[in-house]
Phi, psi and omega in degrees: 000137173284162212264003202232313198321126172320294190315305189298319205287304183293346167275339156277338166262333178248055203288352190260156147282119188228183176273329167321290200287014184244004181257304181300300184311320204262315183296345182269357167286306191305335170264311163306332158269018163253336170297316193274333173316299190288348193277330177253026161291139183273339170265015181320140158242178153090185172303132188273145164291155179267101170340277163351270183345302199291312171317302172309319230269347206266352173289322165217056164310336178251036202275344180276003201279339184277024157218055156241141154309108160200060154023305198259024169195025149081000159256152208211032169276224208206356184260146163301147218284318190322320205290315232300333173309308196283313180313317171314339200270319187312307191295295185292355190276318205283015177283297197290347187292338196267337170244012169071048214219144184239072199266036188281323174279327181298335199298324185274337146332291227291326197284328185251047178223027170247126184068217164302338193122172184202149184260156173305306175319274224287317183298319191286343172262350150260004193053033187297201176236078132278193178258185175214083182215128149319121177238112174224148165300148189221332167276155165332310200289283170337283168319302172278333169281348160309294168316308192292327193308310218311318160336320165216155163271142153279011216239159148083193177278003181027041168254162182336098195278160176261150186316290180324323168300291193292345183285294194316289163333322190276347191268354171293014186235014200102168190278329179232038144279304192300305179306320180282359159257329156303330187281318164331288194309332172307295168327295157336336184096325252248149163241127174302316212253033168258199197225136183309000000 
């Protein structure tokens, strides 16, 4: 198997079967076939993601999540759970750099698919633990595994939440996370403002 391989990529960070890495393994199924799901929408609009493409980036989108605190979902690092994109983006540069590898597009999957995307603005007026940069999706690729996460939790009964749920989730952070995920769902084919 290369060294690029999503499988190979999680098995050099998640090299034991732990309930972690079978909690990663399983949410990152869930977003890749919902990525793939959204792919075969009949109202897609815009530039089509490269499948491929997607599929990996959505395996290992969370790939950062094991060295954030967050208990109730078995990390049991030390970083805030917010950070885990950008730490994952961190994670796949110095991978590929070590493996003579160009993982720059999954690394930016991994920065941008939390919440809607986040603005420099929004990180600096929440005082988030960020970088105070824009991480918003920008590619096709990008956009669409942002979209498939919203979808599931890692939490819970981790089944499939409805557009109507992730929109109510999505209006406590605000008008233009939310907008900017109407606009996701739009791309996407998905009508925001119907009712499940």
């Amino acid at each position: 198997m290369a060294k690029s391989d999503p499988s190979v990529i999680i098995t050099y960070f998640y090299p034991e079967d732990t309930p972690l890495r079978r909690l990663l393994l399983r949410h990152s199924l869930q977003v890749r076939d919902k990525a793939l799901d959204l792919l075969r929408h009949p109202g897609r609009i815009g530039p089509a993601p490269d499948a491929a493409l997607a599929a990996a980036g959505a395996m290992l989108h969370d790939i950062g999540i094991g060295a954030c605190h967050a208990p109730g979902i078995l990390c049991m690092g030390d970083q805030p759970y917010l950070a885990h994109g950008i730490i994952g983006a961190r994670m796949l540069r110095e991978y590929g750099k070590n493996h003579g590898l160009d993982l720059e597009p999954f690394a930016r999957i991994c920065e941008r698919h939390t919440g809607s995307g986040l603005t420099a603005a929004e990180i600096r007026a929440g005082a988030l633990p960020l970088p105070e940069r824009d991480f918003l999706p920008e590619t096709p690729e990008e956009q669409l595994i942002c979209l498939a996460d919203k979808f599931f939790s890692k939490s819970g009964d981790m089944r499939e939440k409805s557009l109507s749920h992730i929109r109510r989730s999505m209006q406590k952070f605000g008008p233009a996370p939310l907008a900017r995920f109407d606009a996701l769902c739009r791309a996407f084919g998905l009508r925001p403002d119907e009712n499940d």
